[in-house]
C-alpha positions in Angstrom: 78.8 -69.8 84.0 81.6 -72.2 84.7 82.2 -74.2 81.5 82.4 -77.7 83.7 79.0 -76.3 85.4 76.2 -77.7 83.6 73.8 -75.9 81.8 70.2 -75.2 83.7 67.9 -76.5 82.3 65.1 -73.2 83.3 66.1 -69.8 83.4 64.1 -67.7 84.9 64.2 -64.1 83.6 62.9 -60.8 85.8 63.4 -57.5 84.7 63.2 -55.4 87.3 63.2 -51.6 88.7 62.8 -50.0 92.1 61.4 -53.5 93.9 63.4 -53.9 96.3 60.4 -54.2 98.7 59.4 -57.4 96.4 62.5 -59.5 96.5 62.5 -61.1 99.6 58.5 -62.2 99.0 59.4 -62.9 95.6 61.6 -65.3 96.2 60.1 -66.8 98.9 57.0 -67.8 96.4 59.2 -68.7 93.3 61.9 -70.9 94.6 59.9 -73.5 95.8 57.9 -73.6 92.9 61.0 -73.9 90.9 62.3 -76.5 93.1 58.6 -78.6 92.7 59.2 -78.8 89.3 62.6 -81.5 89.7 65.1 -79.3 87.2 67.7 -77.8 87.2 67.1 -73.8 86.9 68.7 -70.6 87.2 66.8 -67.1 88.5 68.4 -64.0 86.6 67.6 -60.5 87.7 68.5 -57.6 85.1 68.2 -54.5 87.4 66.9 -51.2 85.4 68.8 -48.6 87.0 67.1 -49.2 89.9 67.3 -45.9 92.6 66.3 -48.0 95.5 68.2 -50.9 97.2 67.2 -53.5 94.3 70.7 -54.5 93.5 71.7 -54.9 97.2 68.8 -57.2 97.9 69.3 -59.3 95.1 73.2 -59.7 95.7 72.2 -60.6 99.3 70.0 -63.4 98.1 72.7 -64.6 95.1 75.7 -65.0 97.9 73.5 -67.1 99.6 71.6 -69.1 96.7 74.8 -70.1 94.0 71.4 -70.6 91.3 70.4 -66.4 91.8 72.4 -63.9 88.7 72.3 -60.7 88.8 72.8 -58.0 85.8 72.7 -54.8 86.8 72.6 -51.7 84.2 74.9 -48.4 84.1 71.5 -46.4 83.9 67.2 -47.3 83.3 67.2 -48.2 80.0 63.7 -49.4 79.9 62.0 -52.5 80.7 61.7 -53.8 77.1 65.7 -53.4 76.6 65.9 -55.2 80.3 63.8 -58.1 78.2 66.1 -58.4 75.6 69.3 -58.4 77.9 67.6 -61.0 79.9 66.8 -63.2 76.8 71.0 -62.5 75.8 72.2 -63.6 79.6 69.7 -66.8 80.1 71.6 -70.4 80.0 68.5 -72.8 79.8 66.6 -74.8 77.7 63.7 -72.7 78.4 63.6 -69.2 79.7 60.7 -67.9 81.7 60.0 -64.2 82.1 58.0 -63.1 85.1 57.9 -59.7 87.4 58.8 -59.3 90.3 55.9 -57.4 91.9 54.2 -60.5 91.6 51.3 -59.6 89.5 52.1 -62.7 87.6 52.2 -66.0 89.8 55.3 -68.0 90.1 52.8 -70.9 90.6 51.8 -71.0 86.7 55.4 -72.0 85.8 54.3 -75.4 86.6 51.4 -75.2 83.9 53.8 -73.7 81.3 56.2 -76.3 82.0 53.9 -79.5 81.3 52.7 -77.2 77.9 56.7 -76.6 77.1 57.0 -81.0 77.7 54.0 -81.6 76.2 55.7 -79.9 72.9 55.1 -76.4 72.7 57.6 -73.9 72.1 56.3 -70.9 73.7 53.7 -71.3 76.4 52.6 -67.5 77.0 50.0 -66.2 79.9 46.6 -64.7 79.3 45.1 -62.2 81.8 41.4 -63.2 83.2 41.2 -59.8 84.1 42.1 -56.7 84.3 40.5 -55.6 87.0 43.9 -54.5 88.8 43.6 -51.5 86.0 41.8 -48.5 86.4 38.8 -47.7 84.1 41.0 -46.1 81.4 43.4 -47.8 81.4 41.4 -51.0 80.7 39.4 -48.9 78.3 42.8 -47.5 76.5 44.2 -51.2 76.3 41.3 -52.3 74.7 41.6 -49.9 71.7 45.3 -50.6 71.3 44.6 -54.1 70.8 41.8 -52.8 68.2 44.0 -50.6 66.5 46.9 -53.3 66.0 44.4 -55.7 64.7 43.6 -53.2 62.0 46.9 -51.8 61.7 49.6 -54.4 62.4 50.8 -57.0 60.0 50.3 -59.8 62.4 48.1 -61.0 64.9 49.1 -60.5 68.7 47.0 -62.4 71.0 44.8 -60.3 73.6 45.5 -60.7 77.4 49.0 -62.1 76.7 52.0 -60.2 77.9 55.5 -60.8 79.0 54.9 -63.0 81.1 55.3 -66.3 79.3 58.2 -69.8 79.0 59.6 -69.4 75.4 61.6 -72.8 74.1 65.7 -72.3 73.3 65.4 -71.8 69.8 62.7 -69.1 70.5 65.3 -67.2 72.6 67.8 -67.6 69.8 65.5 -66.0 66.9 64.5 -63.3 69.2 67.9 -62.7 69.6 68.8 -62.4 66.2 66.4 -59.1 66.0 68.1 -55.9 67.5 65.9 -53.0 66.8 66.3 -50.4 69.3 62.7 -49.2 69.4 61.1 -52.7 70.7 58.1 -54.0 71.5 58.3 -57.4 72.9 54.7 -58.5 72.8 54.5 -57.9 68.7 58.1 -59.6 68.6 57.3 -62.4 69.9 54.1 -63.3 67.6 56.2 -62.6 64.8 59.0 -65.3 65.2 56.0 -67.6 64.7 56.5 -71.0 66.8 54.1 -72.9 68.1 52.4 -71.5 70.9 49.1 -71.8 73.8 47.9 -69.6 76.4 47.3 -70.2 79.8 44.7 -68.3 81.6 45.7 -66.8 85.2 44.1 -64.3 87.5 46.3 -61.3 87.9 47.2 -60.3 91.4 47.4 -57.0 93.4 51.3 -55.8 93.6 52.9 -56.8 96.6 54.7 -53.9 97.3 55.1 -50.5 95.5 53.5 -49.2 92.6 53.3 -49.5 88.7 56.6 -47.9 87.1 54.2 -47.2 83.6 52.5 -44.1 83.5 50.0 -43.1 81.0 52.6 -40.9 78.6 54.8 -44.4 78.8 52.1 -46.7 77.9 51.4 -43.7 75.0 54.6 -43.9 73.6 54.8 -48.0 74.2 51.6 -48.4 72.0 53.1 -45.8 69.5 56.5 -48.2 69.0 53.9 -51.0 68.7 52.3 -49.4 65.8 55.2 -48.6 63.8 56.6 -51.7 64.3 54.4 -53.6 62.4 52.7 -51.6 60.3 53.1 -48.8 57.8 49.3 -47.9 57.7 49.7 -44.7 60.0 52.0 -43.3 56.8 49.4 -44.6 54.1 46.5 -43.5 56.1 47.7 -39.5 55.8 48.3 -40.1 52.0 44.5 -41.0 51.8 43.8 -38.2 53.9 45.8 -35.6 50.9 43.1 -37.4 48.6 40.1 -36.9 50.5 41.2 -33.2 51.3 42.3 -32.4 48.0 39.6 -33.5 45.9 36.8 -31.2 47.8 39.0 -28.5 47.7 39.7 -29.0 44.0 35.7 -29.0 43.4 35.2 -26.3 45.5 38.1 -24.0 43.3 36.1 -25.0 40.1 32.6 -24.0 41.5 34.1 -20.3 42.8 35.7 -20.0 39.2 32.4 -20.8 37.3 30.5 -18.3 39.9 33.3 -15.7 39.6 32.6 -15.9 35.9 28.6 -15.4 35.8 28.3 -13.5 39.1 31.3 -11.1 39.9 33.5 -11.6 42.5 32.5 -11.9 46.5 33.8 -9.9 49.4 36.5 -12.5 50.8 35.7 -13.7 54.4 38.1 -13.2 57.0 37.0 -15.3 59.3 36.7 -18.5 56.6 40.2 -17.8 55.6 41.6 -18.0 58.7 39.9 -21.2 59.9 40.6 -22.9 56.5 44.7 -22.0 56.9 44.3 -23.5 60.5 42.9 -26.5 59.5 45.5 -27.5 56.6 48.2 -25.9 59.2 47.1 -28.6 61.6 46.7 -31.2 59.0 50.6 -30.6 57.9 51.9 -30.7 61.3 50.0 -34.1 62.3 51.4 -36.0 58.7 54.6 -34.3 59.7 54.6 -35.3 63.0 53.6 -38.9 62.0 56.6 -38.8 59.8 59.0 -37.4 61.7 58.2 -40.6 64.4 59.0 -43.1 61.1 62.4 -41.1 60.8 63.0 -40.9 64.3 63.1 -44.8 64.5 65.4 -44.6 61.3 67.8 -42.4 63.2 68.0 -44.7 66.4 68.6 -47.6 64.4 71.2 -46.5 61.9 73.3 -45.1 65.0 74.2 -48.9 65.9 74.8 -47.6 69.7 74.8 -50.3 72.3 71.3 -51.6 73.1 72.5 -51.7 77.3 75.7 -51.4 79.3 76.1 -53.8 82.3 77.7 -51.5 85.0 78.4 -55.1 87.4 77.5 -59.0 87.8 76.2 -60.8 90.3 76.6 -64.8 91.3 79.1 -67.4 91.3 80.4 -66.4 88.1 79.6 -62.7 88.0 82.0 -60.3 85.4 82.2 -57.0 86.6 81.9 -53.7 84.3 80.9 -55.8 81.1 80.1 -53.8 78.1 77.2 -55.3 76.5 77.7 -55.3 72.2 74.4 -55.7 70.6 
């Protein structure tokens, strides 16, 4: 931004990929909704290596609007790296991250606004429903949010997603955290801050459809696991316990019978299950481990979190590296 510009005092942060069929509608909802609100704000896209005609769609809008940015990446990076490159490019006060499919209504901002005035630092969204999801999915989503309450070593609030307002100095500690295996939703609970949910109904997308598939969401709620909790490591030591013990009883009784009673013909078919069984014990620990060391080997590589391939908006830098 120009340095004599001032400062907005919302940004407004969307992460998006493949909608270009949303923008126009998009916009068409938020800005007045921004405008209603009497401040100053600015509307940021980060574009996620979109293959469709996102980017062009947005830099029509920005040549016409001065208060539209656009940061588009070299390649899809993901949409919780598009969070945190939104978080490291917004200008406001406040910074408010919503879709673009809207799913999430631009007309909540308002509510999150009088929360964010009324002295609340984040001001987050809770879903009234889910009945946009299928079945499983809602059924799946249920025992994620199970499993981190057992698991994870702090609580994340059920129905609450991305789509939230988050004060300055809650942008600036999520900032300061620059793991490469993120999960946004655990990252913001632990910064801590004060914070209130506001209940809205979730809407059909407007155009196009959902970019998450079930292997994604898989491997989504297996970052948010292992980012906040240890437990799947511990759980396998208990596991060695529990195995070892029987078959450490079991080794004594066939000694003792051995010694009264002779020995038995061996079973084939007993031997071969039991070697199956510990085989496919091993390989699930060591597949549970290799996930922990995985994460260690992303992390200590230090590569860049994103690359900005081009700007867009009245102060737009083109073929920016992004350091993080």
């Amino acid at each position: 931004m120009n340095p004599a510009a001032p400062s907005p005092t919302l940004s407004v942060l969307v992460p998006a990929f493949n909608e270009a069929d949303n923008i126009g509608p998009f916009l068409a909802r938020l800005i007045p909704v921004m405008e209603g609100l009497g401040r100053s704000f600015e509307i940021v896209l980060i574009d996620d290596g979109s293959s469709d005609a996102t980017w062009s769609c947005w830099t029509d809008h920005s040549r016409r609007d001065p208060r539209l940015r656009g940061i588009r990446f070299s390649r899809n990076f993901g949409k919780e790296i598009a969070i945190a490159a939104a978080l490291d490019h917004a200008q406001g006060e406040a910074a408010i991250l919503i879709d673009a499919d809207l799913q999430h209504p631009p007309e909540v901002i308002a509510d999150f606004v009088r929360e964010w005035e009324a002295g609340y630092d984040v001001v987050y969204g809770v879903r009234q429903d889910r009945e946009t999801d299928s079945a499983l999915r809602r059924k799946l989503t249920q025992t994620f949010y199970r499993l981190f309450r057992s698991f994870g070593e702090i609580p994340l609030p059920e129905g609450a997603g991305d789509f939230r307002l988050m004060d300055r100095k809650v942008v600036h500690a999520l900032r300061q955290l620059g793991e490469r295996a993120r999960f946004s939703k655990g990252l913001y609970a632990w910064v801590g801050f004060q914070a209130k949910g506001v209940p809205f109904v979730v809407a059909e997308r407007a155009a196009g459809e959902s970019k998450f598939s079930f292997g994604k969401l898989f491997r989504f709620a297996f970052d948010g696991i292992t980012s906040f909790s240890t437990l799947p490591l511990q759980l396998w030591t208990h596991a060695g316990v529990l195995i070892s013990v029987p078959a450490l009883l079991t080794a004594i009784y066939f000694l003792i019978r051995t010694i009264f009673y002779g020995t038995d013909v061996p079973g084939y078919a007993s031997l071969i299950v039991s070697v199956m069984f510990f085989s496919g014990v091993q390989l699930i620990s060591l597949g549970v481990i290799g996930g922990y060391i995985g994460r260690i080997f992303a992390e200590v590589k230090r590569r860049p979190l994103y690359i900005v391939a081009e700007e867009s908006g009245p102060d737009a830098k083109p073929h920016r590296r992004e350091q993080r």
